[in-house]
C-alpha atoms as an extended CHARMM CRD file, in Angstrom:
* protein
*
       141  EXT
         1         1  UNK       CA            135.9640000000       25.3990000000       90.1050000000  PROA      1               0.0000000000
         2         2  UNK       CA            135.2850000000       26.9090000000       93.6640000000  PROA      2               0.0000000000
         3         3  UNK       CA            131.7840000000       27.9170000000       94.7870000000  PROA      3               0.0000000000
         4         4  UNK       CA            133.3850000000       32.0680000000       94.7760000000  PROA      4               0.0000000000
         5         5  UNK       CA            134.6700000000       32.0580000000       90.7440000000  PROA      5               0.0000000000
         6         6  UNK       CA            131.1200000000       30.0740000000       90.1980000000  PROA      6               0.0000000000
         7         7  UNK       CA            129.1000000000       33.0140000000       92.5090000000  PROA      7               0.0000000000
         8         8  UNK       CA            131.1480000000       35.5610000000       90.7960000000  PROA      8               0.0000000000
         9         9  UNK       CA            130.4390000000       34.4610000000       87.4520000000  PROA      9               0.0000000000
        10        10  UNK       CA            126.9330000000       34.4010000000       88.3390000000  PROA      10              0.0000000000
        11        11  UNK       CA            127.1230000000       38.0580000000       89.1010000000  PROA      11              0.0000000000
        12        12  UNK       CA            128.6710000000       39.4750000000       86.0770000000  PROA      12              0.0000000000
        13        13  UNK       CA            126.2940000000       37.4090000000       83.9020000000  PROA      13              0.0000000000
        14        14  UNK       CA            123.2870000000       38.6500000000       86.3790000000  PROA      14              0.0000000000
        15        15  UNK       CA            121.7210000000       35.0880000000       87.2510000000  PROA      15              0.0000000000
        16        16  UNK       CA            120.5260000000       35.8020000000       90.2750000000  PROA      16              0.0000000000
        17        17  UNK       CA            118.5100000000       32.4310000000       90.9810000000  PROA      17              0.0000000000
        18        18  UNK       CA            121.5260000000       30.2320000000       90.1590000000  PROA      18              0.0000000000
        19        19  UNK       CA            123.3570000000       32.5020000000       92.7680000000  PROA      19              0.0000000000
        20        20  UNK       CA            121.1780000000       31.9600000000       95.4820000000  PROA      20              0.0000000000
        21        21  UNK       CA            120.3300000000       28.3840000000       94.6740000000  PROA      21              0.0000000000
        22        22  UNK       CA            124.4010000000       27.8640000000       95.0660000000  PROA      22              0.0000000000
        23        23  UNK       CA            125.0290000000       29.7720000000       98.1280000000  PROA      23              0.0000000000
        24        24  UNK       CA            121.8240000000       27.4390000000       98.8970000000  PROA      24              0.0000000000
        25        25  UNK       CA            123.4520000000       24.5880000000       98.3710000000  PROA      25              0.0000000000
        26        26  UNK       CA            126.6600000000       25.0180000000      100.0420000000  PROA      26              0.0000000000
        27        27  UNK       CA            124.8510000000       24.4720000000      103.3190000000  PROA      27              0.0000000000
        28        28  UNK       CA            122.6430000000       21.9320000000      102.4310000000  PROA      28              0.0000000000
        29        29  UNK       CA            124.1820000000       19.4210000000       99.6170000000  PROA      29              0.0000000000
        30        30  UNK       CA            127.5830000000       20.1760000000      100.5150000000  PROA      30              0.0000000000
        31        31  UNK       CA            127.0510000000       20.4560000000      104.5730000000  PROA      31              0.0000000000
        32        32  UNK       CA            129.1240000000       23.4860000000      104.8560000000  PROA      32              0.0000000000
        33        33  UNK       CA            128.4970000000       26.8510000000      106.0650000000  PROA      33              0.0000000000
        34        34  UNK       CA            129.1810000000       29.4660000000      103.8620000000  PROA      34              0.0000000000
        35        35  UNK       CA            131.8570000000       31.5270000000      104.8370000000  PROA      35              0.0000000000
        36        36  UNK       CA            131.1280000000       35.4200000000      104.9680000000  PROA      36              0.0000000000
        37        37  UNK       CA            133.2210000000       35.8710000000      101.4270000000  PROA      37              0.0000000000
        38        38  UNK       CA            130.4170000000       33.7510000000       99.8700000000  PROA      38              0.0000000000
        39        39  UNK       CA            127.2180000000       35.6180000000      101.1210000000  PROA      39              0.0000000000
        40        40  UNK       CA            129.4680000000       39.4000000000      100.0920000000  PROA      40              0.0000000000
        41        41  UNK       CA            129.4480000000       37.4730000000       96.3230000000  PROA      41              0.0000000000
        42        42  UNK       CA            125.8190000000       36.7060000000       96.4910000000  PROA      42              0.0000000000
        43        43  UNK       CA            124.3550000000       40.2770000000       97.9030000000  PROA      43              0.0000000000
        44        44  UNK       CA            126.8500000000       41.8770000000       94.9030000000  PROA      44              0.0000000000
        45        45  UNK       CA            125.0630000000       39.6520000000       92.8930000000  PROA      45              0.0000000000
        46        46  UNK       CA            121.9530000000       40.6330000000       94.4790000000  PROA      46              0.0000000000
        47        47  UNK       CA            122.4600000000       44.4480000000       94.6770000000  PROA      47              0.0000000000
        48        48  UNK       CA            123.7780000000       44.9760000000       91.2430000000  PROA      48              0.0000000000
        49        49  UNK       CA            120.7530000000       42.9590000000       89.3250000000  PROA      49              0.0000000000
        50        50  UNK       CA            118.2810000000       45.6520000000       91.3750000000  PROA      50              0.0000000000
        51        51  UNK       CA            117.4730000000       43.2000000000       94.1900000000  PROA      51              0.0000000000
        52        52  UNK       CA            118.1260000000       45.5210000000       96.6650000000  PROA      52              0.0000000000
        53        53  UNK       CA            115.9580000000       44.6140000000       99.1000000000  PROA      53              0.0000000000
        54        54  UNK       CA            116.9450000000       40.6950000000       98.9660000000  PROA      54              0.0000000000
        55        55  UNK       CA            120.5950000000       41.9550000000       99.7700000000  PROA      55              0.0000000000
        56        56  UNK       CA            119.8700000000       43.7670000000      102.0800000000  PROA      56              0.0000000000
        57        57  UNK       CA            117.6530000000       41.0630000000      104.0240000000  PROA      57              0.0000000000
        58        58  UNK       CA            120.3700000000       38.9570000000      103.4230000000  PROA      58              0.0000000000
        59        59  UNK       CA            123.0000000000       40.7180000000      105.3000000000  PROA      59              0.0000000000
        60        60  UNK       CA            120.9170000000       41.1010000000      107.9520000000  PROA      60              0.0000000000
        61        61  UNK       CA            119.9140000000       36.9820000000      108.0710000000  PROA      61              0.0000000000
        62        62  UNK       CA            123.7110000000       35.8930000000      107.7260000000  PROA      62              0.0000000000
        63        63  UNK       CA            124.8660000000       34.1840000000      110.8080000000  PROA      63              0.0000000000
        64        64  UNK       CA            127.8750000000       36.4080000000      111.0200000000  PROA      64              0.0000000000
        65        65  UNK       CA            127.7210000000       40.2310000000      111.6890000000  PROA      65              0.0000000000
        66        66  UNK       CA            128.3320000000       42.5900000000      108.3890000000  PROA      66              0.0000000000
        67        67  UNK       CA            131.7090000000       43.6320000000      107.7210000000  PROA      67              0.0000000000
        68        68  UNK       CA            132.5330000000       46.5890000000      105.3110000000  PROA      68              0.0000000000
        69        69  UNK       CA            132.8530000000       44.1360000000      102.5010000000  PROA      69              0.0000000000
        70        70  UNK       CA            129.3270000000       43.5460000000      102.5190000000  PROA      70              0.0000000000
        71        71  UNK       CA            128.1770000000       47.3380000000      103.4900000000  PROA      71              0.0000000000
        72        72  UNK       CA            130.2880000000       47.8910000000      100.6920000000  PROA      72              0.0000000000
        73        73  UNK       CA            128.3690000000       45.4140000000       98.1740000000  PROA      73              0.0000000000
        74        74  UNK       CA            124.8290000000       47.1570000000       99.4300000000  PROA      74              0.0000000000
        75        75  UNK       CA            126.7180000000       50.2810000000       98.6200000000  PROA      75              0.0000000000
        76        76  UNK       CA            127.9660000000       49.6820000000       95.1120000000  PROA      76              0.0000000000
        77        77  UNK       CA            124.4440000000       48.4120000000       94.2410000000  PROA      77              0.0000000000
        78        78  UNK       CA            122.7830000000       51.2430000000       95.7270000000  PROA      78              0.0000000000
        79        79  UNK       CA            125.2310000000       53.3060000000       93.3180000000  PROA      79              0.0000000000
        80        80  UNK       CA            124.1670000000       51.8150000000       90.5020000000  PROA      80              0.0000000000
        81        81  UNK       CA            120.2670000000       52.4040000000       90.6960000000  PROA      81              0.0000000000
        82        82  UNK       CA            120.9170000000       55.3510000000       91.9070000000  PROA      82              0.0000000000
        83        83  UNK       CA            119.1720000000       54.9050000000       95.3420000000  PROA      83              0.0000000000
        84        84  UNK       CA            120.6090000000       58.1960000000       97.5720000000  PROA      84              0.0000000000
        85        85  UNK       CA            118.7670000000       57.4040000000      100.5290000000  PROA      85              0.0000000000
        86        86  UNK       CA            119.8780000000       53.6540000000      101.5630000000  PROA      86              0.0000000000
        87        87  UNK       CA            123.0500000000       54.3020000000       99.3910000000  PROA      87              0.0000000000
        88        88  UNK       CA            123.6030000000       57.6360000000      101.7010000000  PROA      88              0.0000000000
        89        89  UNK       CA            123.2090000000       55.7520000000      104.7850000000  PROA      89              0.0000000000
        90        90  UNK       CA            125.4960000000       52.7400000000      103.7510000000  PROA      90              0.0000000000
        91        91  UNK       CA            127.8500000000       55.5700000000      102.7750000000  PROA      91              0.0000000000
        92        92  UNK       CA            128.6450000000       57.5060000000      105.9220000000  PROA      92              0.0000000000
        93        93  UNK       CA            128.2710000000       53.6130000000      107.9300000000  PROA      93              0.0000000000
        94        94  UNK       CA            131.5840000000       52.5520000000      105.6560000000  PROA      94              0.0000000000
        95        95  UNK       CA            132.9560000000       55.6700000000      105.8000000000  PROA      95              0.0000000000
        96        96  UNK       CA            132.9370000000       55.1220000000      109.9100000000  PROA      96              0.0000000000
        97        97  UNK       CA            134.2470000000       51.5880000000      110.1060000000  PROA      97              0.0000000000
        98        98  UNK       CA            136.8630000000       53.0310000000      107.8900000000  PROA      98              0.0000000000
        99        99  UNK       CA            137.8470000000       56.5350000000      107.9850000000  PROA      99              0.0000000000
       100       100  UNK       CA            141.2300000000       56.2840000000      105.7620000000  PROA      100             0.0000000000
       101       101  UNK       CA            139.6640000000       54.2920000000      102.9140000000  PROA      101             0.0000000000
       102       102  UNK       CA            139.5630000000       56.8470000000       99.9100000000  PROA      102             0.0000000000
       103       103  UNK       CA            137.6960000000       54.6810000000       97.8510000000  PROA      103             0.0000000000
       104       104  UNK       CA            134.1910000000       54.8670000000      100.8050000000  PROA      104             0.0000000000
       105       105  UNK       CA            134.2410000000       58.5280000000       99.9510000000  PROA      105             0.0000000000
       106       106  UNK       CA            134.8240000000       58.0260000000       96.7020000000  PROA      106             0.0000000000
       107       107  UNK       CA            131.8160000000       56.0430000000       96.5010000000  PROA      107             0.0000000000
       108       108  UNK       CA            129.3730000000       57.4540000000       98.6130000000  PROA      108             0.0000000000
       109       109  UNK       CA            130.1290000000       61.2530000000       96.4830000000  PROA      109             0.0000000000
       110       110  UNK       CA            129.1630000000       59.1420000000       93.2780000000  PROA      110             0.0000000000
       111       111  UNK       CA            126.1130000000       57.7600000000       94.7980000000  PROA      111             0.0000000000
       112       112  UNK       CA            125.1810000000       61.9360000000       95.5950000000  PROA      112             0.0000000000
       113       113  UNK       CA            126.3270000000       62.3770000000       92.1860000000  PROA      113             0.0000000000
       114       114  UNK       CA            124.3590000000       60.2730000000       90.6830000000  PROA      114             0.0000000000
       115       115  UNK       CA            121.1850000000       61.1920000000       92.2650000000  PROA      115             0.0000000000
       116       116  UNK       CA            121.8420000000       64.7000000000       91.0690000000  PROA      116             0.0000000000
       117       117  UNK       CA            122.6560000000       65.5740000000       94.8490000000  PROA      117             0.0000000000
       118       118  UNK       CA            125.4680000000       68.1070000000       94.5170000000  PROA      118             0.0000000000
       119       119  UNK       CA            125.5600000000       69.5770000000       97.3640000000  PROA      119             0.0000000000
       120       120  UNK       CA            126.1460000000       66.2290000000       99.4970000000  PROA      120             0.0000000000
       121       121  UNK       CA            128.6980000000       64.8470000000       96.9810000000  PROA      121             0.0000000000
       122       122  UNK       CA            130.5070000000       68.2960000000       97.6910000000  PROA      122             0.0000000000
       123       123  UNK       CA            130.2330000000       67.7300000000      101.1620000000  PROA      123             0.0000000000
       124       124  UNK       CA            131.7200000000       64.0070000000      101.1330000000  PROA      124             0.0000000000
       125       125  UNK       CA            134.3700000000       65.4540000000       98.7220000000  PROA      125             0.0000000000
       126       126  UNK       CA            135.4150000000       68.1440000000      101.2160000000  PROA      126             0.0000000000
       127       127  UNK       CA            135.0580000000       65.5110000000      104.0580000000  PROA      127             0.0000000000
       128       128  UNK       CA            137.8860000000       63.5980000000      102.5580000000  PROA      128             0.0000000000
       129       129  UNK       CA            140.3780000000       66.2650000000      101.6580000000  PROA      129             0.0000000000
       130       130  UNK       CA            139.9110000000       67.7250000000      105.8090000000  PROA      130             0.0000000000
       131       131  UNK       CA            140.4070000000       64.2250000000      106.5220000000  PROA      131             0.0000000000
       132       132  UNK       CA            143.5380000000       64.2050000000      103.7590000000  PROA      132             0.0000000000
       133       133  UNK       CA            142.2500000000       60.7280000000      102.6360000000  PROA      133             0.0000000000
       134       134  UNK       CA            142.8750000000       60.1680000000       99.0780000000  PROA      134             0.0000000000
       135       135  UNK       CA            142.0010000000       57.1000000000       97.1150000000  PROA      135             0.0000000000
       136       136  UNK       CA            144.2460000000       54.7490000000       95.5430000000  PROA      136             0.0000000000
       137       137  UNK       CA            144.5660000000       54.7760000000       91.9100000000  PROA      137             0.0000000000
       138       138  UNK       CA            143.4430000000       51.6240000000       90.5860000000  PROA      138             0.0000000000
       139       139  UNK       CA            142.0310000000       50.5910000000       93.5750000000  PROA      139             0.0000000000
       140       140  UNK       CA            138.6990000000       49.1620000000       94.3020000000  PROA      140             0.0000000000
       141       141  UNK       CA            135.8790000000       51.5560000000       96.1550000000  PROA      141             0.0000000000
């Protein structure tokens, strides 16, 4: 079994300390540096089990710079305990690295929506049909 179906696993089933202790471990029993795919699994992990501010520390430790995949992983958890304000900001950052990705909008209007902002998820909304971006059904945001 590979250390990403073993970190991913560890997400959906929310154990966050066997998570870290394997992304741990990669590096240090295994003498391999994990690849940027591998810290994105563990700040999901992180970010959806209401670790927020772990994730987000560890996107900013990585030895690698943040792509959207892990903006996007701060995002999602940010959605889903309904924090606006770093969710907001995440938001309009993925939504600028990539302007023709429905699903960023998509997202970032739900996080609004969530926090009972309707006005801003209106906003996004309109953003993305000026911009005549439209997510893909069955897509991933």
């Amino acid at each position: 079994m590979t250390f990403g179906a073993l970190l991913s696993a560890c997400s959906h089933a929310g154990m966050v300390e066997e998570g870290q202790k394997l992304l741990h471990n990669m590096s240090s029993t295994y003498r391999g540096d994990p690849k940027i795919e591998r810290y994105s699994r563990v700040i999901d992990l992180l970010a959806r089990n209401g670790h927020l501010g772990e994730a987000i520390q560890l996107g900013e430790s990585m030895p690698m710079e943040p792509n959207a995949t892990i903006w996007g992983a701060l995002s999602a958890g940010c959605r889903i305990h309904s924090n606006s304000e770093v969710g907001g900001n995440l938001g309009k950052h993925l939504i600028d690295l990539e302007t023709s990705h429905g699903g960023r909008y998509v997202s970032l209007s739900t996080v609004y929506s969530a926090a009972k902002q309707w006005d801003e998820s209106s906003d996004v909304r309109n953003l993305m049909n000026g911009r005549k971006v439209h997510k893909v059904s069955g897509s991933s945001t």
